[in-house]
N, C-alpha and C positions, 0 to 999 in steps of 0.2 A: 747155399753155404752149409757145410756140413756141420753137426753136433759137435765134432772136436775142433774145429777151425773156431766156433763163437766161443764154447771153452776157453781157448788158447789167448784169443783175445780178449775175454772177460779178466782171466786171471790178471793181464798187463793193467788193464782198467781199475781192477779191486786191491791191488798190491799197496797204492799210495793211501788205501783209507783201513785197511785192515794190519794190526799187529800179529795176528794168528800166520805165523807162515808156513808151521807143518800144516793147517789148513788148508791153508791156499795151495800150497805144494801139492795133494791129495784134492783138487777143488775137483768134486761132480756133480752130477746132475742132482744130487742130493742136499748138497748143500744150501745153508740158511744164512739170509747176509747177517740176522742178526743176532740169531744161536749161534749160530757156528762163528760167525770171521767176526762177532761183537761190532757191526757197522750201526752206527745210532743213522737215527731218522735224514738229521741232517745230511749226512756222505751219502747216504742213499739216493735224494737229490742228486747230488754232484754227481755220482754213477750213472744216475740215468741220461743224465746230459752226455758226460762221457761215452755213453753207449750212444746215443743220438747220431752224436759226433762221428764216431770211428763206423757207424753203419751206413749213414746216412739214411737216419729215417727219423719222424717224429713221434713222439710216442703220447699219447692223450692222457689224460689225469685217472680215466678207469685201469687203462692199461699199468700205468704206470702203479698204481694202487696193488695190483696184483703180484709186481716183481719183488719177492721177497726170499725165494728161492732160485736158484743157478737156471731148474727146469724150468720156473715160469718166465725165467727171463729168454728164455732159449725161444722160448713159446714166443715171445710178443716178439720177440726179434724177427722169426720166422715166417712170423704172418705179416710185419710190416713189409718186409722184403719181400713176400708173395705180394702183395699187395700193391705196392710200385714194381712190381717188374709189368705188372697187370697192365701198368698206367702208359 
């Protein structure tokens, strides 16, 4: 899956818990869920579920720990999905 395809779909996923919408509007690889789009600890949860969900994959409590910017999440998405296509 490509960098703008999990983009496109992250932003759908971030919309319900982020107020910042020229943010989100502009949402890249750069982006911080909790500098930038203000997501407290708790939504951040919810997203990862969310991301779970819409990828189908699982994502582990390290992994998970790491997703705090757009690129790390692109990252763990990307290696879950190499990872079961593996399976």
């Amino acid at each position: 899956m490509t960098k703008e395809a999990i983009i496109a779909a992250l932003k759908t996923i971030i919309k319900p818990y982020s107020e910042e919408t020229i943010v989100l509007e502009t949402l890249s690889e750069n982006t911080d869920f909790i500098k930038d789009l203000k997501i407290n600890s708790a939504n951040l949860v919810d997203i990862v579920l969310d991301v779970e969900e819409k990828f189908g994959i699982e994502i582990d409590n390290d992994s998970m720990a790491k997703m705090l910017t757009v690129q790390a999440t692109i990252d763990v998405i990307q290696s879950k999905l190499g990872n079961n296509a593996g399976e």
